[in-house]
Backbone atoms as SQL, in Angstrom:
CREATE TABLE atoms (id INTEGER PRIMARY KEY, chain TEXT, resi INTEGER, resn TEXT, atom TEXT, x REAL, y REAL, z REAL);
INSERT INTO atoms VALUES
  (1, 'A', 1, 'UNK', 'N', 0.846, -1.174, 0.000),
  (2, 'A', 1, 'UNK', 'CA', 0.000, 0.000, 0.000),
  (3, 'A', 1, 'UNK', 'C', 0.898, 1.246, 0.000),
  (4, 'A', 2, 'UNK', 'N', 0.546, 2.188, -0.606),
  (5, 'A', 2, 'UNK', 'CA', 1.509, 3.412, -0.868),
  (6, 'A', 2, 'UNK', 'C', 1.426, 4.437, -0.007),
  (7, 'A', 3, 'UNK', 'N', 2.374, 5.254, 0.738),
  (8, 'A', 3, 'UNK', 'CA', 2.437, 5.979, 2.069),
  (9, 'A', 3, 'UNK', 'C', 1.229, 7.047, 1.823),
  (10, 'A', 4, 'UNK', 'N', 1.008, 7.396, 2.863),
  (11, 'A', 4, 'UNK', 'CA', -0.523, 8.570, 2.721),
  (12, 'A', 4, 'UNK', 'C', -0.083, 9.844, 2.482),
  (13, 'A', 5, 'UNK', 'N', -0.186, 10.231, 1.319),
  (14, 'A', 5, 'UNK', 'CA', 0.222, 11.595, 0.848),
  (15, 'A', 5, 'UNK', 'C', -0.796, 12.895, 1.382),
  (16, 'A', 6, 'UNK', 'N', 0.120, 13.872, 1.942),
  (17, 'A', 6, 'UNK', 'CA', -0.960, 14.922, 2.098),
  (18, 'A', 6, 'UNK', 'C', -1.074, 16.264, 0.934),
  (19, 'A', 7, 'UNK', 'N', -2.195, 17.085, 1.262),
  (20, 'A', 7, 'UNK', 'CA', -2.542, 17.641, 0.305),
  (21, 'A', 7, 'UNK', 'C', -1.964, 19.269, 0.685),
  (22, 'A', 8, 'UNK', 'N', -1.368, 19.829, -0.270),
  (23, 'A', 8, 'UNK', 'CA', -1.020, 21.288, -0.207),
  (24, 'A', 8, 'UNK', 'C', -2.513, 22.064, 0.786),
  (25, 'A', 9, 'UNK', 'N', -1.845, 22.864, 1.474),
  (26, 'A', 9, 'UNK', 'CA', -3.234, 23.713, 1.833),
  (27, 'A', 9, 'UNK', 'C', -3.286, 24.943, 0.585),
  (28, 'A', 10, 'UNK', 'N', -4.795, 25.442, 0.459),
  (29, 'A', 10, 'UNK', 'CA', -4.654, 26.673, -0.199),
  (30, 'A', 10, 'UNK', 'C', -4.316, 27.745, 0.444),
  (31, 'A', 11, 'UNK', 'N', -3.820, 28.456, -0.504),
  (32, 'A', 11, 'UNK', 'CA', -3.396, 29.905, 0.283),
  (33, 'A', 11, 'UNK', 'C', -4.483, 30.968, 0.693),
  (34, 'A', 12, 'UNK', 'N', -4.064, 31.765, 1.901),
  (35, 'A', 12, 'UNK', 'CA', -5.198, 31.943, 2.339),
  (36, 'A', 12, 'UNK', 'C', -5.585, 33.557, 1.562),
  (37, 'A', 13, 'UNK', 'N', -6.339, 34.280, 0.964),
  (38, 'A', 13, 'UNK', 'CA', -6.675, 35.147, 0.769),
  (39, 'A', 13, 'UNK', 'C', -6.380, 35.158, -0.807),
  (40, 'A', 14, 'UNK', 'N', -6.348, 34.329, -1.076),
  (41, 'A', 14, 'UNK', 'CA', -5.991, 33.904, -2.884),
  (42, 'A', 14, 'UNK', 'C', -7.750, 34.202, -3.468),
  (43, 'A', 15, 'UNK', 'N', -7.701, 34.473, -4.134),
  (44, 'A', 15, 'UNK', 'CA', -9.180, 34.524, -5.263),
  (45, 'A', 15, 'UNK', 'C', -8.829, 34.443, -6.677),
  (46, 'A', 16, 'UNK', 'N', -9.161, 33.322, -7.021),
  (47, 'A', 16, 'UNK', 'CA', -8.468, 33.438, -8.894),
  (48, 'A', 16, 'UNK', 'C', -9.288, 34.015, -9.432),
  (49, 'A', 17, 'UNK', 'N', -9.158, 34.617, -10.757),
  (50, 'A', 17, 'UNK', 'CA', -9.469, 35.771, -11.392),
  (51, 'A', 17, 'UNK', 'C', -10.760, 35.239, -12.081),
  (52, 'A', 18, 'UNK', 'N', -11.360, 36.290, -11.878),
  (53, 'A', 18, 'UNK', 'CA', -12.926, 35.769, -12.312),
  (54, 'A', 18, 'UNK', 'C', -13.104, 36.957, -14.060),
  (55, 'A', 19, 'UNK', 'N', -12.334, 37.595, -14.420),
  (56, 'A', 19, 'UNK', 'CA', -12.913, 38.394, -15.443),
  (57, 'A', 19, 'UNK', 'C', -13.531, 39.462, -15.262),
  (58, 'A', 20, 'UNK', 'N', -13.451, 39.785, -13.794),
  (59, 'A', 20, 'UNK', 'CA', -14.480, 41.111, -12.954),
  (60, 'A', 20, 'UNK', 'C', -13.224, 41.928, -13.197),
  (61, 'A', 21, 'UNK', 'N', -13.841, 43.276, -13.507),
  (62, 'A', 21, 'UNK', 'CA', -13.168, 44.374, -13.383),
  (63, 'A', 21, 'UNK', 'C', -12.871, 44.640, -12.333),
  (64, 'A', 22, 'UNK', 'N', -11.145, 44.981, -11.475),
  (65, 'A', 22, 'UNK', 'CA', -11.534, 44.674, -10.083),
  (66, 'A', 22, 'UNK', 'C', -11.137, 46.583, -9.737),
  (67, 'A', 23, 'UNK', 'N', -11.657, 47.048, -8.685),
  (68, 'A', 23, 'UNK', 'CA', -11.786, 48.188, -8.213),
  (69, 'A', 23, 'UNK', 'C', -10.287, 49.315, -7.834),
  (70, 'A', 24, 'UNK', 'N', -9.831, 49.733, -8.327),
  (71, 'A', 24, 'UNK', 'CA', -8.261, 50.503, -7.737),
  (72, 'A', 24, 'UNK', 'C', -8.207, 51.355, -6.905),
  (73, 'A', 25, 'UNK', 'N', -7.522, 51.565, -5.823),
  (74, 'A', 25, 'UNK', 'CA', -8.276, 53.155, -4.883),
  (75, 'A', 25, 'UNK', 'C', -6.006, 53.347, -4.995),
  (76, 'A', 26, 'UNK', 'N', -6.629, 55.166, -5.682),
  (77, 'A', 26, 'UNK', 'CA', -5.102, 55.679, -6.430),
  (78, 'A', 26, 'UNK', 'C', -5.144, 56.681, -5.404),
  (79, 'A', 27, 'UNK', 'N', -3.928, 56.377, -4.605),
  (80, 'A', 27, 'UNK', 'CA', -3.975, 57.668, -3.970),
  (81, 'A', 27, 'UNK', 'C', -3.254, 59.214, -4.920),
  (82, 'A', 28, 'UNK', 'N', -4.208, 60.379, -5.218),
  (83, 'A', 28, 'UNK', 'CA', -3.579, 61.640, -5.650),
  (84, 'A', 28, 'UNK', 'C', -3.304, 62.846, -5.124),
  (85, 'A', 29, 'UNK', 'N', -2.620, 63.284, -5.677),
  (86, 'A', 29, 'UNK', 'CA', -1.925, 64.163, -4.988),
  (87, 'A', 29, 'UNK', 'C', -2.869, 65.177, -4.254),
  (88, 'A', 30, 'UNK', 'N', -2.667, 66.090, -2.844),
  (89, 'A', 30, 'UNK', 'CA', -3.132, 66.970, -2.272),
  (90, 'A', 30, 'UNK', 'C', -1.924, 68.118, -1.953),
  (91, 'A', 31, 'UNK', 'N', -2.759, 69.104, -1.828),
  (92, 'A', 31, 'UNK', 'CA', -2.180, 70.403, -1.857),
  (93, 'A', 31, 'UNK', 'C', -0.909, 70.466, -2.371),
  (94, 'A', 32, 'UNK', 'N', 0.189, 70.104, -1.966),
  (95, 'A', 32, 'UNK', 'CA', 1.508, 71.243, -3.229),
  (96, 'A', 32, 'UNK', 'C', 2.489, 69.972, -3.479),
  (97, 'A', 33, 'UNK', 'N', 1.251, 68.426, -2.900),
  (98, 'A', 33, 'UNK', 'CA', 2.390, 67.164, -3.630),
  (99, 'A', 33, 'UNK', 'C', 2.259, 67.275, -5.118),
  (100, 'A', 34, 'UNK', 'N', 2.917, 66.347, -5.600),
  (101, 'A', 34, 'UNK', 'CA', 2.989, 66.331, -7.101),
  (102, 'A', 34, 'UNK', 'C', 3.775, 64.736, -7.415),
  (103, 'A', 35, 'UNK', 'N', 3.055, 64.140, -8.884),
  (104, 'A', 35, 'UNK', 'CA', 3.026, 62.793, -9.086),
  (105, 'A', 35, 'UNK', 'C', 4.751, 63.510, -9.757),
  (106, 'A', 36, 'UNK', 'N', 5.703, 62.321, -9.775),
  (107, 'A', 36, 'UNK', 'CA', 7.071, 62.371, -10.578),
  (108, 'A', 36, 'UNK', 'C', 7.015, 60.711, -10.719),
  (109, 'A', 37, 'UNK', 'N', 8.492, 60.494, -11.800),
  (110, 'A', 37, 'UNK', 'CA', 9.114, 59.371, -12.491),
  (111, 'A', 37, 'UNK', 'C', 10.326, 59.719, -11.851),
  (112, 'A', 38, 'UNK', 'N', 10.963, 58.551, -11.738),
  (113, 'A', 38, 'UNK', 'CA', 12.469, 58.686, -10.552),
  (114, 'A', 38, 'UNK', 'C', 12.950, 58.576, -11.826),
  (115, 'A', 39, 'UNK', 'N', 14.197, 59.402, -12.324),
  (116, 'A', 39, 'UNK', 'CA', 15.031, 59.446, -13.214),
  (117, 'A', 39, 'UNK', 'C', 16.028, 58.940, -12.628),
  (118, 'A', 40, 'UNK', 'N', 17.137, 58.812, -11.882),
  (119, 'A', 40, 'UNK', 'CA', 17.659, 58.382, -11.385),
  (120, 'A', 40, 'UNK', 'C', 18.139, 57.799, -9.582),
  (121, 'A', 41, 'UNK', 'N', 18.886, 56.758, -9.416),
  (122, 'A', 41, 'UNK', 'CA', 18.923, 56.739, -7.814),
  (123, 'A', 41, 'UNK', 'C', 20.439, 57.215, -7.244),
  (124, 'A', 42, 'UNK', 'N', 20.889, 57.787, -6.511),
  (125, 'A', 42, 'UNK', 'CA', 21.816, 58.289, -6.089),
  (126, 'A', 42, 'UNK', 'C', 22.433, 58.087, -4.779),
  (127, 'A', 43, 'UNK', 'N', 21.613, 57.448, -4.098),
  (128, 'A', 43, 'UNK', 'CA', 22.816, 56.725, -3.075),
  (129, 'A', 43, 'UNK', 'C', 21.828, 57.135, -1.741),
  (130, 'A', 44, 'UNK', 'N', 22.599, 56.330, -0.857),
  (131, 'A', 44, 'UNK', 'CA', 22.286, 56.731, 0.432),
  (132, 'A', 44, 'UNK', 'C', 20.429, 57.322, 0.534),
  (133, 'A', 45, 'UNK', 'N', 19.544, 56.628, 0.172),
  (134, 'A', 45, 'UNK', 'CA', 18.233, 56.426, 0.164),
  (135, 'A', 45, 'UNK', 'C', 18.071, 58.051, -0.003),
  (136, 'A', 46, 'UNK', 'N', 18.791, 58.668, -1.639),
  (137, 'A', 46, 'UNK', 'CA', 18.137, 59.749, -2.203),
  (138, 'A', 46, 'UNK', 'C', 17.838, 59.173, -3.845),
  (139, 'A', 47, 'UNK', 'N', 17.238, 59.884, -4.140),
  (140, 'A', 47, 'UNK', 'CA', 17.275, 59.953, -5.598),
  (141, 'A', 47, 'UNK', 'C', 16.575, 61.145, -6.371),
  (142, 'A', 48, 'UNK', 'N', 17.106, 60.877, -7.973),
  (143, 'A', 48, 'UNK', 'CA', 16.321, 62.817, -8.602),
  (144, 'A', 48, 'UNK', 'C', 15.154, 62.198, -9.120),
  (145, 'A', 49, 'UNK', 'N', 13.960, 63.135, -9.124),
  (146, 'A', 49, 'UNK', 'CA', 12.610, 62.411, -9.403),
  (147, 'A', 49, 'UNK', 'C', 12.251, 64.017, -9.956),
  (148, 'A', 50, 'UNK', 'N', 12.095, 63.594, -11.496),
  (149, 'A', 50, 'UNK', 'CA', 10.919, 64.457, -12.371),
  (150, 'A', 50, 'UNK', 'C', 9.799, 64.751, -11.961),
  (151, 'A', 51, 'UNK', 'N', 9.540, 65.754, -11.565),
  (152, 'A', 51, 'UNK', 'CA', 7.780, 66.148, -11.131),
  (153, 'A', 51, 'UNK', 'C', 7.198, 66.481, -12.178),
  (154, 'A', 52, 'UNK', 'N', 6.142, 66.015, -12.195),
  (155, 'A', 52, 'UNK', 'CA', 5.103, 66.806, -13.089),
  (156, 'A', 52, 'UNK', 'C', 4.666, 67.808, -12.930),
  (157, 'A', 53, 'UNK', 'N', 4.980, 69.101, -12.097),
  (158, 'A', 53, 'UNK', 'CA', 4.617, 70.327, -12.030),
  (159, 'A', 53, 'UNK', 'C', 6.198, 71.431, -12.511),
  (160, 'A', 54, 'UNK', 'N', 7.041, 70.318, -12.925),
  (161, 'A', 54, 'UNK', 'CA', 8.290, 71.427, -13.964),
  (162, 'A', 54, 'UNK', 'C', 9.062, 71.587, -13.422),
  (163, 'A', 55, 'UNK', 'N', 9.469, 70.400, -11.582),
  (164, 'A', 55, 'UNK', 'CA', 10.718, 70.775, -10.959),
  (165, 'A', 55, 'UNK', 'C', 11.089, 69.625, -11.158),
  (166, 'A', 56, 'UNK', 'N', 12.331, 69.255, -11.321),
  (167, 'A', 56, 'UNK', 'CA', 13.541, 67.872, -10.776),
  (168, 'A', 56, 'UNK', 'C', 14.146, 68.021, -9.132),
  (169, 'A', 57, 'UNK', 'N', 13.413, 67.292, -8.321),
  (170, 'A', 57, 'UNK', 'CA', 14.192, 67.108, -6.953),
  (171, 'A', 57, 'UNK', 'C', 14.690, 66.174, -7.103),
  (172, 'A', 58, 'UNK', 'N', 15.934, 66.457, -5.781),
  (173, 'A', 58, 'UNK', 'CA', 16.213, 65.596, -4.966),
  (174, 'A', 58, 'UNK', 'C', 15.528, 65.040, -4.020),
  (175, 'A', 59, 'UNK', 'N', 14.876, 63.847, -4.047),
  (176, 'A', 59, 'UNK', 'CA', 13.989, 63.230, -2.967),
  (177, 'A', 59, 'UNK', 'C', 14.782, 62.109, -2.258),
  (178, 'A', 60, 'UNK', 'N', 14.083, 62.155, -0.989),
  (179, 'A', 60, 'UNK', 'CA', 14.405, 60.839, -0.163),
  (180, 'A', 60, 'UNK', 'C', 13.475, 60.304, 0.061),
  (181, 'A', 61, 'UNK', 'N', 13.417, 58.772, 1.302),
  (182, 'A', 61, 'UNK', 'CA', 12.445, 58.557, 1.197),
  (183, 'A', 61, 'UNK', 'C', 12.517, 58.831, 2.870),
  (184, 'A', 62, 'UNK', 'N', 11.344, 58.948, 3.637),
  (185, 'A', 62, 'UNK', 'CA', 11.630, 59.101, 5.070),
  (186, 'A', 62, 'UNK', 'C', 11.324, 57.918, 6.215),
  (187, 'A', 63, 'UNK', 'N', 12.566, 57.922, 7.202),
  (188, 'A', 63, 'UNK', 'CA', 12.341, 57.406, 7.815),
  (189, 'A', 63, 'UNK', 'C', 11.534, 55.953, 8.119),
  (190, 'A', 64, 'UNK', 'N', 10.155, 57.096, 8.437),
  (191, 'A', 64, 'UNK', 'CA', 9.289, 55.300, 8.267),
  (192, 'A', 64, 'UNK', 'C', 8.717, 54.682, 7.395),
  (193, 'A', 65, 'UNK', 'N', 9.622, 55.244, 6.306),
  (194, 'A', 65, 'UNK', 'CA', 9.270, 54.119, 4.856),
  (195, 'A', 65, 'UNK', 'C', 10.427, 53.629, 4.318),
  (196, 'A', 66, 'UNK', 'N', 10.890, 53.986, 5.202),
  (197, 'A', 66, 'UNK', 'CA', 12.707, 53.803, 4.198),
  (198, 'A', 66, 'UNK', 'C', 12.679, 51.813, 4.448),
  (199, 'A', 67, 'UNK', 'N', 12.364, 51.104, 5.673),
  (200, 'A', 67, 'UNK', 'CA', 12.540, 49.629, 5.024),
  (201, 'A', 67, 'UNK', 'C', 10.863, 48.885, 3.954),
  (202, 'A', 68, 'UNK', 'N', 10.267, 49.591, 3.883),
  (203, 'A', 68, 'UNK', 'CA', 8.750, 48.916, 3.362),
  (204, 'A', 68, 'UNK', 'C', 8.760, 49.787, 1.896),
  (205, 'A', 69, 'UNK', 'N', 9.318, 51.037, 1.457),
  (206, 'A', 69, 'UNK', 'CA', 9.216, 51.204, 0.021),
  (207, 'A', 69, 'UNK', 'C', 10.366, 50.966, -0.283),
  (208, 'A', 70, 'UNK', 'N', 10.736, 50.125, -1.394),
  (209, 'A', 70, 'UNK', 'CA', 11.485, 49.857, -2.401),
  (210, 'A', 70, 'UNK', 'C', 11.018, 50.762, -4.021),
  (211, 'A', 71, 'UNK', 'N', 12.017, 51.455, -4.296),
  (212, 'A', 71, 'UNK', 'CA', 11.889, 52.098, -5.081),
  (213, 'A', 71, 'UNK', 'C', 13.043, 52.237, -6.223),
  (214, 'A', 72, 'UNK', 'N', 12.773, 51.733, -7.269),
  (215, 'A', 72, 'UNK', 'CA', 13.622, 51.709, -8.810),
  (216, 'A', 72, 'UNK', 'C', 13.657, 52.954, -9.656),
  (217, 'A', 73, 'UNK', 'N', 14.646, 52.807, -10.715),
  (218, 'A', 73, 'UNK', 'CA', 14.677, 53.880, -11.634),
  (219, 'A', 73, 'UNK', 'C', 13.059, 53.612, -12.550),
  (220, 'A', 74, 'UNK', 'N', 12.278, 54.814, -13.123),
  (221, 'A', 74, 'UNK', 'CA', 11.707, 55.108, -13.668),
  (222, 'A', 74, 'UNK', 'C', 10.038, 54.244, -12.943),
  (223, 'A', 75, 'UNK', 'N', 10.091, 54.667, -11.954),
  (224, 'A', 75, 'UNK', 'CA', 8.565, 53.963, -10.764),
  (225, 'A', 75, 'UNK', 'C', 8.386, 55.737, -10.779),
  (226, 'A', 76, 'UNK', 'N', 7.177, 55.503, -10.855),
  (227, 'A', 76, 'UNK', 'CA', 6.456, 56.688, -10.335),
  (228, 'A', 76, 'UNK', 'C', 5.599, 56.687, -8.882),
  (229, 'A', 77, 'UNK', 'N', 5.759, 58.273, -8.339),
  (230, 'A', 77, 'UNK', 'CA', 6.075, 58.200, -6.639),
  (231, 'A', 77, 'UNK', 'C', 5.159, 59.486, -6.786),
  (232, 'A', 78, 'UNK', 'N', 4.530, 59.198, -5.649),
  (233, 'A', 78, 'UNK', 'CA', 4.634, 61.045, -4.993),
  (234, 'A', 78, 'UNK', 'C', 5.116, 61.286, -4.160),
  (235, 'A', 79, 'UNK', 'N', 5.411, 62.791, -4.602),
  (236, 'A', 79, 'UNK', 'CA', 6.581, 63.560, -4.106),
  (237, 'A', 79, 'UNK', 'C', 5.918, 64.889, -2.716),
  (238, 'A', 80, 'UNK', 'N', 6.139, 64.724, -2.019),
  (239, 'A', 80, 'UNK', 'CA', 5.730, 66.039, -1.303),
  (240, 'A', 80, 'UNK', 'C', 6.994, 66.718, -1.153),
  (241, 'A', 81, 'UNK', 'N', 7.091, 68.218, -1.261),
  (242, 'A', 81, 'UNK', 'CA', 8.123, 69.246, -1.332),
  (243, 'A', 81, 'UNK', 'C', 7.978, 69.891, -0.181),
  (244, 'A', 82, 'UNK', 'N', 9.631, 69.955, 0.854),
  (245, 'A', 82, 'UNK', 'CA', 10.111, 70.530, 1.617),
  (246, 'A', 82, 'UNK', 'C', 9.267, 71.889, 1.496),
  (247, 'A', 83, 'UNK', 'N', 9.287, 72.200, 2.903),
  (248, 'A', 83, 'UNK', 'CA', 8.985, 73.785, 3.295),
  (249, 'A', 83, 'UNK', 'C', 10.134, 74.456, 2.702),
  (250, 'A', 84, 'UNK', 'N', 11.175, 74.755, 2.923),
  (251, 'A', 84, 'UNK', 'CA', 12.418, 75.185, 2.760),
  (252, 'A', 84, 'UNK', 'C', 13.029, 74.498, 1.577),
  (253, 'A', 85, 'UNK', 'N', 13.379, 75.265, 0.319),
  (254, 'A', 85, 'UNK', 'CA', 13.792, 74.822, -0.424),
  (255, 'A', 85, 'UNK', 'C', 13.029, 73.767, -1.337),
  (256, 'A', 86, 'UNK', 'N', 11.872, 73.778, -1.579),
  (257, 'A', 86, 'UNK', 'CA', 10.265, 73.378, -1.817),
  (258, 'A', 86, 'UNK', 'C', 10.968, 72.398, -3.512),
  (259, 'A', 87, 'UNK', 'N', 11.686, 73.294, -4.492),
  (260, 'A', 87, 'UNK', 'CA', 11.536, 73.211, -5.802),
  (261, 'A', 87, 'UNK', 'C', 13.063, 73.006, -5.948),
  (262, 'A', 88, 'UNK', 'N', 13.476, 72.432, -5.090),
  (263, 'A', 88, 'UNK', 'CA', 15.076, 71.688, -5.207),
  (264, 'A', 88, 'UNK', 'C', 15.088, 70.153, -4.734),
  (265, 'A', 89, 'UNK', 'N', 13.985, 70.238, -3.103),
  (266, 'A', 89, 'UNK', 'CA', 14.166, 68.777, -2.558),
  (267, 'A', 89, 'UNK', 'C', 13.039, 68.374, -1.921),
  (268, 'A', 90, 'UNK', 'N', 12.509, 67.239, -1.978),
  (269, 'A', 90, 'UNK', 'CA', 11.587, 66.564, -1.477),
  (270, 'A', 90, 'UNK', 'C', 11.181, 65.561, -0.742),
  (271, 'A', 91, 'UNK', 'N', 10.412, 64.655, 0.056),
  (272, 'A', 91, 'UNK', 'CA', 10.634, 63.626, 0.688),
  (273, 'A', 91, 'UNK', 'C', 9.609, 62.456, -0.810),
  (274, 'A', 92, 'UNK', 'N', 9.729, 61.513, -0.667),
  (275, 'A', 92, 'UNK', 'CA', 8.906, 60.552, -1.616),
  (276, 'A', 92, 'UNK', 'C', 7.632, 59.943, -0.504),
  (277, 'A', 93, 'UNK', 'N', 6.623, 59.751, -0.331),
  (278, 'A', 93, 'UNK', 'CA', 5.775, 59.109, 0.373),
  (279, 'A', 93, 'UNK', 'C', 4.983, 58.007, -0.172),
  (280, 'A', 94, 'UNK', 'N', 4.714, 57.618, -1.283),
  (281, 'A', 94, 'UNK', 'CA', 4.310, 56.699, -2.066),
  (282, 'A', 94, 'UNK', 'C', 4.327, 56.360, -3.335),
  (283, 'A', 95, 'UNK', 'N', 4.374, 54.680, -3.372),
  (284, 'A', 95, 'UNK', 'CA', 4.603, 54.485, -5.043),
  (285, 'A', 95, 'UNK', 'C', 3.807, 53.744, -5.531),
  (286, 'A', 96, 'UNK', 'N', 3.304, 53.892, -6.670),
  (287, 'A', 96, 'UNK', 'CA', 2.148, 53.768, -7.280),
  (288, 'A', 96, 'UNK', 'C', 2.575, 52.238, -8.148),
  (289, 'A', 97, 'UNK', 'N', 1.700, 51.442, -7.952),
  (290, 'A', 97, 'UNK', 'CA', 1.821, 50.155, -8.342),
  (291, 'A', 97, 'UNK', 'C', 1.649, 50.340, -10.118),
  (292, 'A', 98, 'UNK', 'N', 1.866, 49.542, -10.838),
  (293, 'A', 98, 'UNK', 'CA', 1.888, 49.640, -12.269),
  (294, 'A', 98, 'UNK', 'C', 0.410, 49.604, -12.727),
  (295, 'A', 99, 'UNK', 'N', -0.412, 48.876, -12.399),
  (296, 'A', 99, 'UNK', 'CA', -1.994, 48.896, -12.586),
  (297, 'A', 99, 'UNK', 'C', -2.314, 50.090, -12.130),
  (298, 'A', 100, 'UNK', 'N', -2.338, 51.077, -11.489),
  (299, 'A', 100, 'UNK', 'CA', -2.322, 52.567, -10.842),
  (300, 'A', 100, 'UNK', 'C', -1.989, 53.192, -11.492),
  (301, 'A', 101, 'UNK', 'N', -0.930, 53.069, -12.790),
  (302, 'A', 101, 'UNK', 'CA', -0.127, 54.006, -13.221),
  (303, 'A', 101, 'UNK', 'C', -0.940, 54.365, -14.253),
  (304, 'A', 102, 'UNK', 'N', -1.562, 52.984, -14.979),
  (305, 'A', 102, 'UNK', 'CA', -2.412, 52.579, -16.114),
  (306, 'A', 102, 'UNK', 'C', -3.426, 53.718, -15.858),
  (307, 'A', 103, 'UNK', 'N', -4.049, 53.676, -14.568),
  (308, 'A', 103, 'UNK', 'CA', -5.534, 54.090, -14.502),
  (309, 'A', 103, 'UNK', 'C', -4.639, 55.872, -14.302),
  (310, 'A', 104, 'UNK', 'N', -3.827, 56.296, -14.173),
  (311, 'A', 104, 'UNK', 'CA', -3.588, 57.633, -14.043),
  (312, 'A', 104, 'UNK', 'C', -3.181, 58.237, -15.490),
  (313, 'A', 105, 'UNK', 'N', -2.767, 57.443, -16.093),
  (314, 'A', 105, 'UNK', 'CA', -2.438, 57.224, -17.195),
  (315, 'A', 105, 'UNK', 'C', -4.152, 57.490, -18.335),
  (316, 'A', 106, 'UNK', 'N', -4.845, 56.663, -17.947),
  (317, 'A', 106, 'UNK', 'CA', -6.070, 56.929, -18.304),
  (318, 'A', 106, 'UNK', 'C', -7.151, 58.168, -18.208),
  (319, 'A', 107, 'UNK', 'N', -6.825, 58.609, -17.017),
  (320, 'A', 107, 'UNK', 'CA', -7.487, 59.557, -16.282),
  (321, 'A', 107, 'UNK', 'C', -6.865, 60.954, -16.637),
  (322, 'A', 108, 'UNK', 'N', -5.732, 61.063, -17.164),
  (323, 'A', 108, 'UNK', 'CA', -5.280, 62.429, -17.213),
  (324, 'A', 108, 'UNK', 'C', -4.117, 63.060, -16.209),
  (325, 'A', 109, 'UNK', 'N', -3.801, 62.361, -15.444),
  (326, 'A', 109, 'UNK', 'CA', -3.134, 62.701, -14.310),
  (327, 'A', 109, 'UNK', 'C', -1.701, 62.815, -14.687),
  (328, 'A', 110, 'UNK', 'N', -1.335, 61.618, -15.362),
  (329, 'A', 110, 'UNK', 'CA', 0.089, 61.765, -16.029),
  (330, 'A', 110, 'UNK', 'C', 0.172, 61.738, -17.483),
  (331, 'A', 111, 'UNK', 'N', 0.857, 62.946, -17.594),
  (332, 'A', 111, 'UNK', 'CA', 0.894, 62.750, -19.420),
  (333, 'A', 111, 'UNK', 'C', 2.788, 62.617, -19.663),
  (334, 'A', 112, 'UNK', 'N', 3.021, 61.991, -21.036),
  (335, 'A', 112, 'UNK', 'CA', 3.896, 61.523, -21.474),
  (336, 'A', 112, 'UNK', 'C', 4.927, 63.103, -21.647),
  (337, 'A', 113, 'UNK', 'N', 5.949, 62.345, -21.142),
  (338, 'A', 113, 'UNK', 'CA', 7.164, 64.188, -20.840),
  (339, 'A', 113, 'UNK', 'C', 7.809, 63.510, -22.171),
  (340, 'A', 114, 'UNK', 'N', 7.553, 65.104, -23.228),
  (341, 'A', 114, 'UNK', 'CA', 8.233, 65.285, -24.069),
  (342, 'A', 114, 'UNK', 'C', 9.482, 66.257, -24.066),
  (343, 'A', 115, 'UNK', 'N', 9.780, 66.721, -22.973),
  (344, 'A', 115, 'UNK', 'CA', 10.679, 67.518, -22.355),
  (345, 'A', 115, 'UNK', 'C', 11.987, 67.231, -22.812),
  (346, 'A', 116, 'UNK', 'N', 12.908, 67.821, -23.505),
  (347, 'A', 116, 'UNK', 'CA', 14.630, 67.064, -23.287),
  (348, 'A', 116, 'UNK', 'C', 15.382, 67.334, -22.103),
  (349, 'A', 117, 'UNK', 'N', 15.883, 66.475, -21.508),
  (350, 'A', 117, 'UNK', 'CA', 16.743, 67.001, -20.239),
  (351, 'A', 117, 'UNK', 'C', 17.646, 67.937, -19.978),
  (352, 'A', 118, 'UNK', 'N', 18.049, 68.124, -21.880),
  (353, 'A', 118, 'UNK', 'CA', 19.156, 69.426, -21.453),
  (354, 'A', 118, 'UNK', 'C', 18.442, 71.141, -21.162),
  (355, 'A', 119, 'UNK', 'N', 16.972, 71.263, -21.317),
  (356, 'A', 119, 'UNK', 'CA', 16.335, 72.032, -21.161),
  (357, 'A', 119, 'UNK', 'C', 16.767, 72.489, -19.200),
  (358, 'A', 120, 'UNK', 'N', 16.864, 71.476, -18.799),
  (359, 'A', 120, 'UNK', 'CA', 16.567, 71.887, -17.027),
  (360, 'A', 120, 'UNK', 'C', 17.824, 72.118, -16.419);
C-alpha cells in the first residue's frame, strides 16, 4: 500500500481571477504634492525624481518608509516638497503600483514628458 500523501493547503486570501473588473483606490496628490518618475537613484536612500509640475528634486524617502518602500529607476512616486527649499528637494511618500499608473495614465493625471533634459 503506498504511504498517505498529504494535500497542499490553499493559500489563504488567494481569489483566482474571475474576469471582474476589479476596483483601484489611487492615492492623488493633495495640496503642493505632485506625481514624478524617478530618473535616477543616487545613493544613500536619495534619488532625482521628475515632477510633473516642472521641478527635478532631490527626494528621499523618510524614515518610516525607508525599510517597506522599495523604489527603482523610472517607478512613479509622490513627491511632497520641503517647506524650505520646496523646488530643489523633497521627501517621496508613495509608489504607485503599475496597474495605478495605467488608470492615471487613463485619467489624465500623467501625461507623457516630451521635455529634453538638457532644457533643465
Amino acid at each position: 500500500m503506498p504511504p498517505f500523501k498529504k494535500k497542499k493547503p490553499k493559500k489563504k486570501g488567494y481569489t483566482p481571477p474571475t474576469g471582474q473588473e476589479e476596483f483601484i483606490r489611487v492615492k492623488l496628490p493633495r495640496g503642493k504634492q505632485s506625481i514624478g518618475k524617478v530618473e535616477s537613484r543616487l545613493g544613500g536612500g536619495r534619488m532625482r525624481v521628475r515632477c510633473f509640475d516642472g521641478h527635478t528634486r532631490v527626494c528621499r524617502i523618510p524614515g518610516r518608509l525607508k525599510r517597506s518602500l522599495w523604489v527603482r529607476d523610472n517607478n512613479f512616486v509622490l513627491v511632497e516638497p520641503w517647506e524650505f527649499g520646496g523646488d530643489e528637494k523633497g521627501d517621496v511618500i508613495y509608489k504607485y503600483r503599475p496597474a495605478q499608473v495605467v488608470w492615471l495614465k487613463r485619467k489624465g493625471h500623467i501625461k507623457e514628458v516630451t521635455v529634453d533634459l538638457d532644457e533643465f
